[in-house]
C-alpha positions, 0 to 999 in steps of 0.5 A: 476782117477785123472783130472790135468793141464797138465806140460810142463814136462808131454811132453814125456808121451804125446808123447807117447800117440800120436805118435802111432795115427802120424804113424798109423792112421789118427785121426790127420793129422800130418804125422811125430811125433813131437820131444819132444821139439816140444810138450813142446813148443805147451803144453806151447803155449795151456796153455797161454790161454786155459785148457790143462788137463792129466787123471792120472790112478795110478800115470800113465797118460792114455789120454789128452785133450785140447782146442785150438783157433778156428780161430784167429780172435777176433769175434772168441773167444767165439769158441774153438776147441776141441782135445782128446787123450786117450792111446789105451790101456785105450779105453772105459774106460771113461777117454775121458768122465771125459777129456771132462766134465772138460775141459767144466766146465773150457771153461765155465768159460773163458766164450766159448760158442762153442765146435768145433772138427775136425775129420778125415773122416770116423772115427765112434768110434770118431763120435759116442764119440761125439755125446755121448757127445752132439756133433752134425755134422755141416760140411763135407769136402771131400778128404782134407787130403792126409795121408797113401796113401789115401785121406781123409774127414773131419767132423767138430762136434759142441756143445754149451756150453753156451748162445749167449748173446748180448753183450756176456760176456768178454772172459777169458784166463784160467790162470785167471780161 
């Protein structure tokens, strides 16, 4: 299996992946499925400042995963939110392990001390990924998303990736990583 940076002209096998996770679940709160114009213009946007990454299985993408801004405000950018994808069909086959391991060693190098994922609550086969991963609960919010007639919860997860040095090390956009 192959770990690369994801293309803008990746966009159309990415949809596919997550469209079905837009209409039958609520893994993300998004309620319609992006246009593929759309998802080139958010995969362009990730990639300006952090790791966008497709797990290629015989020259077929199979997952993605991407890191994004926790907040935008400067005191934030040594925090990253965390977001992961898989084809439903390659479930538990590590592919979300391998996305996650990469894409840390390269937050790591843009000097990101924190990993922070919000997931859809409840949801165990995330949670439990998770924390596989070194993730830990830090926060649940009740009833906040409204989607296939429910309500739903949200959990937030965090890991620390790095040291919390004063001053910390500058932050870098991953293109210069």
């Amino acid at each position: 299996m192959e770990i690369r940076v994801a293309r803008v002209a990746d966009a159309l096998r990415l949809l596919e992946i997550y469209a079905p996770y837009v209409r039958e679940t609520a893994v993300t709160f998004e309620c319609e499925v992006p246009t593929a114009e759309e998802f080139k213009r958010r995969i362009a946007s990730v990639l300006e400042a952090y790791p966008y990454l497709v797990a290629v299985e015989d020259g077929r993408i199979v997952g993605y995963a991407y890191a994004s801004s926790f907040h935008d405000r400067a005191a934030y950018m040594w925090s990253a939110e965390v977001s992961i994808y898989v084809d439903r069909a390659y479930h538990r086959m590590g592919i979300g392990r391998k996305l996650y391991q990469r894409l840390e060693e390269l937050l790591k190098r843009q000097c990101v001390t924190n990993l922070n994922a919000c997931i859809a609550y409840p949801n165990p086969s995330s949670i439990a990924f998770h924390e596989k991963e070194g993730y830990r609960l830090v926060g649940h919010f009740t009833q906040c998303g409204y989607k296939q007639g429910r309500w739903w919860d949200i959990v937030w997860m965090e890991k620390m990736i790095g040291c919390h040095t004063v001053p910390p090390k500058p932050w870098r956009p991953f293109q210069k990583v």
